[in-house]
PDB file of N, CA, C and O in Angstrom:
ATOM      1  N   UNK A   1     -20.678  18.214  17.141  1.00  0.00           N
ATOM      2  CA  UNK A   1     -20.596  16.878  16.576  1.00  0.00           C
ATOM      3  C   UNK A   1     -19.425  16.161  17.224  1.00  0.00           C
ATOM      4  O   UNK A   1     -18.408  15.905  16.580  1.00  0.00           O
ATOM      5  N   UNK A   2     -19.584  15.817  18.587  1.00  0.00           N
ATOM      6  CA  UNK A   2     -18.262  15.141  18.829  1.00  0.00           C
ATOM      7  C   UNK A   2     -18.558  13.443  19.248  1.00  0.00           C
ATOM      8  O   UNK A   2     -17.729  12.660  19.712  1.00  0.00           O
ATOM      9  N   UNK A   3     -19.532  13.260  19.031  1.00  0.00           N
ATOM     10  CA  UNK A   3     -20.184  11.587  19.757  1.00  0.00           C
ATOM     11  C   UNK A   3     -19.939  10.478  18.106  1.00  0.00           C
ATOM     12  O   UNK A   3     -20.553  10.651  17.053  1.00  0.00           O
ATOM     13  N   UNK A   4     -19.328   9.860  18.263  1.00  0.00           N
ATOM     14  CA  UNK A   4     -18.740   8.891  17.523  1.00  0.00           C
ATOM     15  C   UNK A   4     -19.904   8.389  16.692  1.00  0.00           C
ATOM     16  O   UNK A   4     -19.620   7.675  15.730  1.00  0.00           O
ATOM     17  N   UNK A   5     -21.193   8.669  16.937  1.00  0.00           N
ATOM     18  CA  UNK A   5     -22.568   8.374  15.847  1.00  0.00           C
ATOM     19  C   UNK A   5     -22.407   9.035  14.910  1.00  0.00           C
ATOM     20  O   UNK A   5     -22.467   8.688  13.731  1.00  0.00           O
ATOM     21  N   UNK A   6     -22.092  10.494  15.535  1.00  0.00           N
ATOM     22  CA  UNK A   6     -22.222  11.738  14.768  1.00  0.00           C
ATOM     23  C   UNK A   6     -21.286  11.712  13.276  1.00  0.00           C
ATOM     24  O   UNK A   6     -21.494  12.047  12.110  1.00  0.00           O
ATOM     25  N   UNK A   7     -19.921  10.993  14.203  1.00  0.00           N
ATOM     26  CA  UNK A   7     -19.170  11.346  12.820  1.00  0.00           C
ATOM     27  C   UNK A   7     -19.085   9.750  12.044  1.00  0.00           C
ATOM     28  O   UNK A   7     -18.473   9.641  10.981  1.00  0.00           O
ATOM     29  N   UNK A   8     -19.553   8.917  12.495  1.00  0.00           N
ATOM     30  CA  UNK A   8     -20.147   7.921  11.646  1.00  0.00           C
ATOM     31  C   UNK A   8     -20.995   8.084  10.487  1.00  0.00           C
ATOM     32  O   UNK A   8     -20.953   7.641   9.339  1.00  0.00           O
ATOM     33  N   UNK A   9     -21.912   8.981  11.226  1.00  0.00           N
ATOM     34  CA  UNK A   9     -23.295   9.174  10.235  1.00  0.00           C
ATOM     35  C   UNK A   9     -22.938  10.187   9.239  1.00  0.00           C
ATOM     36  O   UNK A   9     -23.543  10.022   8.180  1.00  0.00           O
ATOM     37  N   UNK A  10     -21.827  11.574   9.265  1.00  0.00           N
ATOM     38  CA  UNK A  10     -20.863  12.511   8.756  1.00  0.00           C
ATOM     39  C   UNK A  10     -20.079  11.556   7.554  1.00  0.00           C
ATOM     40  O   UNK A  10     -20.382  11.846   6.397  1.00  0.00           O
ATOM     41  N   UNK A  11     -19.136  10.487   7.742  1.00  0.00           N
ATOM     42  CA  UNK A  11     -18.291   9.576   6.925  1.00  0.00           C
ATOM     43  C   UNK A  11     -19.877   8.937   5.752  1.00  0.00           C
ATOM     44  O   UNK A  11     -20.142   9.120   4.564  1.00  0.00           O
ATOM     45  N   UNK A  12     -20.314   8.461   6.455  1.00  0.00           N
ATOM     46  CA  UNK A  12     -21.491   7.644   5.556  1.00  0.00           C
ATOM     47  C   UNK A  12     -21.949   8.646   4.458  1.00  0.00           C
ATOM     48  O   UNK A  12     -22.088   8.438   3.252  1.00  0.00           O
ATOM     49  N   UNK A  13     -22.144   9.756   5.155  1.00  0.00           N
ATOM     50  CA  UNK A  13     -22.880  11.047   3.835  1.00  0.00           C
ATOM     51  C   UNK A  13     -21.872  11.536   2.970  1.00  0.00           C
ATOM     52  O   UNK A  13     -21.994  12.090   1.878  1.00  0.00           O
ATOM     53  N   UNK A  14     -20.997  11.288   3.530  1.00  0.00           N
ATOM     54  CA  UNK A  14     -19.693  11.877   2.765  1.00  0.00           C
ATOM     55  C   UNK A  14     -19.527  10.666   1.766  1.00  0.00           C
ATOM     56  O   UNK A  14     -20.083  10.842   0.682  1.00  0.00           O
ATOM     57  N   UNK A  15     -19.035   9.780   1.891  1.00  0.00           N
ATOM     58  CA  UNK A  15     -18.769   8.483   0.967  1.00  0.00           C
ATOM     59  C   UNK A  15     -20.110   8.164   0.238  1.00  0.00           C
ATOM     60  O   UNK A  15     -20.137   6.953   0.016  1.00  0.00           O
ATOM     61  N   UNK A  16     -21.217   8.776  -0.214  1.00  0.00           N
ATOM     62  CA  UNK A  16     -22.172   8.453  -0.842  1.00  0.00           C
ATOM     63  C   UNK A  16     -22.081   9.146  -1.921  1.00  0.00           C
ATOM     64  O   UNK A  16     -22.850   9.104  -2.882  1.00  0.00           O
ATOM     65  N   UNK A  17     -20.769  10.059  -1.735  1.00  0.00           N
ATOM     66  CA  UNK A  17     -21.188  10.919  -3.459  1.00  0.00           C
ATOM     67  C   UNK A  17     -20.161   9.992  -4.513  1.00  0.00           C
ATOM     68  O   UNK A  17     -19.241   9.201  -4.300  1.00  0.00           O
ATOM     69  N   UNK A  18     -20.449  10.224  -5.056  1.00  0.00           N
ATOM     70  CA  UNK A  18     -19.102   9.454  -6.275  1.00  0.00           C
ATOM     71  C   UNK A  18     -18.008   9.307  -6.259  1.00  0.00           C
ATOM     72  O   UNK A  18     -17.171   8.433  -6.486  1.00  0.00           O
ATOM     73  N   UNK A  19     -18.107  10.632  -5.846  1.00  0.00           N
ATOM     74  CA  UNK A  19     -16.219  11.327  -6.253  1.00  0.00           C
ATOM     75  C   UNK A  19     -15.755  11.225  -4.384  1.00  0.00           C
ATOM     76  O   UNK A  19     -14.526  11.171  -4.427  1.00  0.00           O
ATOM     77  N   UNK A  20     -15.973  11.201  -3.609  1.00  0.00           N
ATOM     78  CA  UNK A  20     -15.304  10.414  -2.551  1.00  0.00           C
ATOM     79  C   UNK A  20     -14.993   9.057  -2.265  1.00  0.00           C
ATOM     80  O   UNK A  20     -14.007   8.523  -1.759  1.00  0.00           O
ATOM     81  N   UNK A  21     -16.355   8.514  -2.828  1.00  0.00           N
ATOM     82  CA  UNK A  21     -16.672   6.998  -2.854  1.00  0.00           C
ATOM     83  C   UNK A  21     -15.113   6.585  -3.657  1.00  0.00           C
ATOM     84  O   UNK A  21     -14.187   6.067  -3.032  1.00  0.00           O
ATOM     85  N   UNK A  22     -15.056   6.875  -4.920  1.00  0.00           N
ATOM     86  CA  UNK A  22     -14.299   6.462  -5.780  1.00  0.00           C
ATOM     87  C   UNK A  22     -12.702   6.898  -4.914  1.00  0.00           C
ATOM     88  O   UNK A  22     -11.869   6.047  -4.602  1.00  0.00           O
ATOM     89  N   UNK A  23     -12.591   8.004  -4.714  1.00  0.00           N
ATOM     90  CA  UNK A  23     -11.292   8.427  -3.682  1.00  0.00           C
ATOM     91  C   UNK A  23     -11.041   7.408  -2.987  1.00  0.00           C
ATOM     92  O   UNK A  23      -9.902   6.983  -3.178  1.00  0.00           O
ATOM     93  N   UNK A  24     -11.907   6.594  -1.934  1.00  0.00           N
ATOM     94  CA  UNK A  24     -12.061   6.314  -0.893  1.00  0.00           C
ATOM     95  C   UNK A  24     -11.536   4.757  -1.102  1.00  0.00           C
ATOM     96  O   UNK A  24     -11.001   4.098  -0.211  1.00  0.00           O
ATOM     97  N   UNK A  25     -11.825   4.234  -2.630  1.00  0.00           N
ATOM     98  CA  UNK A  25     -11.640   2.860  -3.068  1.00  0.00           C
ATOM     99  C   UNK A  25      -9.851   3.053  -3.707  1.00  0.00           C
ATOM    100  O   UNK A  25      -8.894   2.280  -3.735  1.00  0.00           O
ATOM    101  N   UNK A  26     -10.039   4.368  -4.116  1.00  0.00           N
ATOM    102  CA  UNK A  26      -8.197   4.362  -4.418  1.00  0.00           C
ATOM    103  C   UNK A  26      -7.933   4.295  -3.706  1.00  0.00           C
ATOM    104  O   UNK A  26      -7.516   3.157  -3.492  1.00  0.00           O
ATOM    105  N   UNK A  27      -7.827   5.163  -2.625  1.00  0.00           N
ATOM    106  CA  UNK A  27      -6.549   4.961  -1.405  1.00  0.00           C
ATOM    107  C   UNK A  27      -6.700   3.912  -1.022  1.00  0.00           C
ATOM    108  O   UNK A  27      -5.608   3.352  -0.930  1.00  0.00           O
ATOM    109  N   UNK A  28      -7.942   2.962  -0.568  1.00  0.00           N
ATOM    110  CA  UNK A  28      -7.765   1.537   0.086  1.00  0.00           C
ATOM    111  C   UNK A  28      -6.677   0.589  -1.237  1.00  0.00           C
ATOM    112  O   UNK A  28      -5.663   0.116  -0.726  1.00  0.00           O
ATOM    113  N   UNK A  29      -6.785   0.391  -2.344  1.00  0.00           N
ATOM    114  CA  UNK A  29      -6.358  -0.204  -2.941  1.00  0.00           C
ATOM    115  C   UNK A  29      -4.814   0.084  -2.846  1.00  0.00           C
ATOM    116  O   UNK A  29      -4.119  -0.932  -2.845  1.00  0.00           O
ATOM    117  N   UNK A  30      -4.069   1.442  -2.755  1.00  0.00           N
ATOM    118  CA  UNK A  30      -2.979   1.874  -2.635  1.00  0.00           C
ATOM    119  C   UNK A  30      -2.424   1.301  -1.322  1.00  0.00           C
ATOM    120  O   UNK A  30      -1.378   0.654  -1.368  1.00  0.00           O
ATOM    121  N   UNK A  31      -3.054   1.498  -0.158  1.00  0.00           N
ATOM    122  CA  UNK A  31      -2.721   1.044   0.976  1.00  0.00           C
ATOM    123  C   UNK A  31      -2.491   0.078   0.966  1.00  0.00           C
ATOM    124  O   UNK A  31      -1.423  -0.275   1.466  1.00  0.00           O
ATOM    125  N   UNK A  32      -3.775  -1.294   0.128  1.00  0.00           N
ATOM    126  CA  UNK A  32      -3.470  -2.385   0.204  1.00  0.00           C
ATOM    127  C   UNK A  32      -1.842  -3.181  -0.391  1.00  0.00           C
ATOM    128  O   UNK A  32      -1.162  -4.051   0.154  1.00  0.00           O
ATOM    129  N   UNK A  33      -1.647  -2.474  -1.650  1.00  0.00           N
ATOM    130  CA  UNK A  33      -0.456  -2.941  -2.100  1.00  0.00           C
ATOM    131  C   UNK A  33       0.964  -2.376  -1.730  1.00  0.00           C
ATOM    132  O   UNK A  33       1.993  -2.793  -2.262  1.00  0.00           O
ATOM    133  N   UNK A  34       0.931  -1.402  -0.781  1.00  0.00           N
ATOM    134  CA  UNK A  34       1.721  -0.341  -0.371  1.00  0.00           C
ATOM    135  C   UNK A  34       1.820  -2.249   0.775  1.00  0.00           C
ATOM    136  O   UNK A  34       2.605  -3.121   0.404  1.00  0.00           O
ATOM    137  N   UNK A  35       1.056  -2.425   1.815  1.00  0.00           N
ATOM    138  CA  UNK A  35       1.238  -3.464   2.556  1.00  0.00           C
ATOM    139  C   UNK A  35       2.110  -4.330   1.852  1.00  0.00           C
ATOM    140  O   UNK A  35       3.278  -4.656   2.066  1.00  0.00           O
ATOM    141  N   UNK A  36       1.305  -4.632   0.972  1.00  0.00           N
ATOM    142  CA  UNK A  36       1.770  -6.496   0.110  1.00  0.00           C
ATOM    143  C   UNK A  36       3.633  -6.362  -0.489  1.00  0.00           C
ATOM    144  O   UNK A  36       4.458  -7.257  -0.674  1.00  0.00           O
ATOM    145  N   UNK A  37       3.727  -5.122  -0.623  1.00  0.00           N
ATOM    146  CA  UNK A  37       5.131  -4.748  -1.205  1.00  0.00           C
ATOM    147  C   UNK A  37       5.754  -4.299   0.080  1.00  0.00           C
ATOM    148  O   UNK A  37       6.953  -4.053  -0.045  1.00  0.00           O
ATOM    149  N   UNK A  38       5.274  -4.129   1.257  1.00  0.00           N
ATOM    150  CA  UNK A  38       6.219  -4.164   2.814  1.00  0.00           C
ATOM    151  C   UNK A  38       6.519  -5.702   2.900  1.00  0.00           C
ATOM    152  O   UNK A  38       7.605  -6.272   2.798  1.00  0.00           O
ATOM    153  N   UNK A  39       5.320  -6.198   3.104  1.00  0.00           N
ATOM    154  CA  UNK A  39       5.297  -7.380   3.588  1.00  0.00           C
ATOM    155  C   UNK A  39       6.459  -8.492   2.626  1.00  0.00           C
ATOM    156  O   UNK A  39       7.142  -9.320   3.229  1.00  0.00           O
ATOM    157  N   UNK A  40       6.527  -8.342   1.136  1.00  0.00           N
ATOM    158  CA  UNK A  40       6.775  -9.253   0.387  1.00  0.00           C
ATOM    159  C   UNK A  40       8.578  -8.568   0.536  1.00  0.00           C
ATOM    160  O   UNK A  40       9.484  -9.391   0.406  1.00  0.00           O
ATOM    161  N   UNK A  41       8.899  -7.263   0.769  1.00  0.00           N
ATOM    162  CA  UNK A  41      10.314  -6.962   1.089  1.00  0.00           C
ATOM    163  C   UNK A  41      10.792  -7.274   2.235  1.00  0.00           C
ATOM    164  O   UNK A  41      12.016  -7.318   2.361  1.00  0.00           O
ATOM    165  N   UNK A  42       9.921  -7.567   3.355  1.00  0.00           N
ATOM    166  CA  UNK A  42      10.466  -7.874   4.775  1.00  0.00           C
ATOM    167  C   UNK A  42      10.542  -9.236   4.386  1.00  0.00           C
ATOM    168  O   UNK A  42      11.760  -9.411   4.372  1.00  0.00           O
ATOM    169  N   UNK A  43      10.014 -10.323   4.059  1.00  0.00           N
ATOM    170  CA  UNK A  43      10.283 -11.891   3.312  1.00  0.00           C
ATOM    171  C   UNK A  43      11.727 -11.566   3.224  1.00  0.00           C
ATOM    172  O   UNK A  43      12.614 -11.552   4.078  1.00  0.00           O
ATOM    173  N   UNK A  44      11.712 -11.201   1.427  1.00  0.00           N
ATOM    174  CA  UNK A  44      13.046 -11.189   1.094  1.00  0.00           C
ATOM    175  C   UNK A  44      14.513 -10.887   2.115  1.00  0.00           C
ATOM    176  O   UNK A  44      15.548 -11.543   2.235  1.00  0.00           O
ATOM    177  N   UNK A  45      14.103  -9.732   2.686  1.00  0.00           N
ATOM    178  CA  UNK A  45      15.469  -9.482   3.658  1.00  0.00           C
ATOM    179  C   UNK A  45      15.565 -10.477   5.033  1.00  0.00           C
ATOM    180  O   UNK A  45      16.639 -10.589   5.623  1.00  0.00           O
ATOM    181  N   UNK A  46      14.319 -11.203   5.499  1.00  0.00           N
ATOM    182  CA  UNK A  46      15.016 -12.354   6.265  1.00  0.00           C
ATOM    183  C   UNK A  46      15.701 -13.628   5.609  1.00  0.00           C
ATOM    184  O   UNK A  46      16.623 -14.295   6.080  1.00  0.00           O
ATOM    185  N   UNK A  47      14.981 -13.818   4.319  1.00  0.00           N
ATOM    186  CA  UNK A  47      15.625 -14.796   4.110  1.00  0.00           C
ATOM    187  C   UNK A  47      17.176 -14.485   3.169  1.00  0.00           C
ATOM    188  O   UNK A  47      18.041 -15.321   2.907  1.00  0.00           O
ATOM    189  N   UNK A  48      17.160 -13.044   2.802  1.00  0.00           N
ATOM    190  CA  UNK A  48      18.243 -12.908   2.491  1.00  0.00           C
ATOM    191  C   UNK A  48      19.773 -13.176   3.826  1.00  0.00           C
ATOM    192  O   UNK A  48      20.741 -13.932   3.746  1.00  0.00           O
ATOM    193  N   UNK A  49      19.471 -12.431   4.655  1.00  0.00           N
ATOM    194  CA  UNK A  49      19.964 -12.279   6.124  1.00  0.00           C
ATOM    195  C   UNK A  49      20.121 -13.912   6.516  1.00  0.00           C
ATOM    196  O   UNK A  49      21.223 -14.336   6.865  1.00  0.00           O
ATOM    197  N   UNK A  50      19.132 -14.661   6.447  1.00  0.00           N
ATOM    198  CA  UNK A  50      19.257 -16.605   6.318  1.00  0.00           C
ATOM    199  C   UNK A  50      20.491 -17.089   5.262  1.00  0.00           C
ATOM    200  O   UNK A  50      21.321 -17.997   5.289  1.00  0.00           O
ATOM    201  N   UNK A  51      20.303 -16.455   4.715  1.00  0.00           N
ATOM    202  CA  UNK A  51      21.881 -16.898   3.438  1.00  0.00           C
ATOM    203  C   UNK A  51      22.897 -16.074   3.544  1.00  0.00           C
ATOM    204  O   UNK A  51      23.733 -16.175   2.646  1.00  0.00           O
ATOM    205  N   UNK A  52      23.131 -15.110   4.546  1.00  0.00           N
ATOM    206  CA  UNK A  52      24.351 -14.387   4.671  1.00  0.00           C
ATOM    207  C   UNK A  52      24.630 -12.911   3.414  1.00  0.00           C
ATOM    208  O   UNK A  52      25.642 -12.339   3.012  1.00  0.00           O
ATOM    209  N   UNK A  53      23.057 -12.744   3.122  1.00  0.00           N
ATOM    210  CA  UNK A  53      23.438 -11.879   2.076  1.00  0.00           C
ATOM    211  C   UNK A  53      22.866 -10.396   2.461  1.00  0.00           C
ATOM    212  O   UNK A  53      22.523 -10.130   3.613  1.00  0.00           O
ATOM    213  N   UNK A  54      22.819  -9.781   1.758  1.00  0.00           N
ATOM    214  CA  UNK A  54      21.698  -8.338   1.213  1.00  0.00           C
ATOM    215  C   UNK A  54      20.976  -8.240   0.410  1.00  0.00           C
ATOM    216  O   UNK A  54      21.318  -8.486  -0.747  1.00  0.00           O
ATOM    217  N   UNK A  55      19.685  -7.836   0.725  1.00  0.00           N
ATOM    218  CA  UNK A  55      19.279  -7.614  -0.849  1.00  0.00           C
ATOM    219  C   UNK A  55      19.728  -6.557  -1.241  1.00  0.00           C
ATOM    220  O   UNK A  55      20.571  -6.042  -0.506  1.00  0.00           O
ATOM    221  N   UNK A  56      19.436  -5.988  -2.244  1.00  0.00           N
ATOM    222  CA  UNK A  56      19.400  -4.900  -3.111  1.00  0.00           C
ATOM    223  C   UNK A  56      18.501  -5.139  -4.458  1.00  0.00           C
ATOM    224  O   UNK A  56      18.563  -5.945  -5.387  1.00  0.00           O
ATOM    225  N   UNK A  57      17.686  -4.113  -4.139  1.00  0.00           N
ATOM    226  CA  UNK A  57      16.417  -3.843  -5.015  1.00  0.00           C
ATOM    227  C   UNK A  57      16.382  -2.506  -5.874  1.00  0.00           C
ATOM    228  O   UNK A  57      16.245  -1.440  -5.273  1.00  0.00           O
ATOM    229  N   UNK A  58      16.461  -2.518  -6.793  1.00  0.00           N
ATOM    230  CA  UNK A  58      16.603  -1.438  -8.325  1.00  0.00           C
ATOM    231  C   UNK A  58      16.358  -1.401  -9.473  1.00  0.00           C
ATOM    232  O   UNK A  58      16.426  -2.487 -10.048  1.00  0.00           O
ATOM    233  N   UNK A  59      16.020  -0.323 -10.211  1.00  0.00           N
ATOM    234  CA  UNK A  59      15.586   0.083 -11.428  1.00  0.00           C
ATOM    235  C   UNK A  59      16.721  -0.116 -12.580  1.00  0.00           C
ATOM    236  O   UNK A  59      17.682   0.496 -12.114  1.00  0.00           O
ATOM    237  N   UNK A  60      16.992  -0.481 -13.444  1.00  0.00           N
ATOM    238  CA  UNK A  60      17.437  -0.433 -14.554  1.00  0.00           C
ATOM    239  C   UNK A  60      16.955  -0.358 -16.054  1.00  0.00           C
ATOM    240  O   UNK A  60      16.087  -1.094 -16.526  1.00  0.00           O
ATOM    241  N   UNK A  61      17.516   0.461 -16.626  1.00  0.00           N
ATOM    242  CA  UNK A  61      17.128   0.883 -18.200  1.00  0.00           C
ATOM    243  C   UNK A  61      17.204  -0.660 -18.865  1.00  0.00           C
ATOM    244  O   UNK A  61      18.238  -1.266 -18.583  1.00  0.00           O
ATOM    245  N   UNK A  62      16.400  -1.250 -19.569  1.00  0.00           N
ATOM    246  CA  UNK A  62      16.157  -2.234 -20.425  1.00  0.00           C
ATOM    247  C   UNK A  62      17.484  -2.760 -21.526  1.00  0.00           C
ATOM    248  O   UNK A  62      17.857  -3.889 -21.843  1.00  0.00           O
ATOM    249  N   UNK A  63      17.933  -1.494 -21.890  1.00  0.00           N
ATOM    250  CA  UNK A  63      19.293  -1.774 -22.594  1.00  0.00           C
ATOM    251  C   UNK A  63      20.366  -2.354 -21.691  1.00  0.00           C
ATOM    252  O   UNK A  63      21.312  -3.011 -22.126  1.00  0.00           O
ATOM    253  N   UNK A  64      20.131  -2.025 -20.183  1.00  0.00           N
ATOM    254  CA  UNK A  64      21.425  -2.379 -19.335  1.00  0.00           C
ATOM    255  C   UNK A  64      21.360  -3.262 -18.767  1.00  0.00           C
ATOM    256  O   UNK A  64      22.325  -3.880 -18.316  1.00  0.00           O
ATOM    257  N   UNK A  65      19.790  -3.649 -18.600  1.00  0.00           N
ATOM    258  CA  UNK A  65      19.463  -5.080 -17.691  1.00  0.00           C
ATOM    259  C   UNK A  65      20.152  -6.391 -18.078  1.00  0.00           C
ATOM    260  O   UNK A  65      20.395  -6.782 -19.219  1.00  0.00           O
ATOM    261  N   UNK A  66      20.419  -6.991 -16.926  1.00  0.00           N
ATOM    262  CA  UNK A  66      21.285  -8.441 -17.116  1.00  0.00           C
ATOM    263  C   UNK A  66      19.701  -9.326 -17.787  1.00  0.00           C
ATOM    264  O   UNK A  66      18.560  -9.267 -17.329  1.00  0.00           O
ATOM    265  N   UNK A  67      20.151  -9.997 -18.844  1.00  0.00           N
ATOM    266  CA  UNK A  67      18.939 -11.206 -18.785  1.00  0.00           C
ATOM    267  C   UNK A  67      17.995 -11.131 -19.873  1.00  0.00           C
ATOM    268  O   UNK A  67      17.073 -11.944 -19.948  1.00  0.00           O
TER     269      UNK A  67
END
């Protein structure tokens, strides 16, 4: 099976059962926002870098949060 039909037609049979299909829609969705949260942190740090600053991005406990 090494001709690029082959493992076309291999992916297609494979993604027809449920439980890959469904795999197959998580990871795209993960990937997708894994992007959107690169993309939306590379924003922030040019325009931070435009104002002479840093970001810094972090977790805080609810009791400690400013706001």
């Amino acid at each position: 099976m090494t001709s690029r039909g082959n493992w076309d037609a291999l992916r297609e049979d494979t993604l027809r059962a449920p439980e890959a299909a469904a795999g197959y829609e998580a990871a795209r969705v993960r990937f997708k926002l894994g992007r959107a949260v690169r993309e939306r942190r590379e924003a922030l740090e040019r325009l931070a870098a435009a104002l002479g600053m840093r970001l810094r991005v972090g977790f805080e406990p609810r009791d400690q949060a400013v706001g």
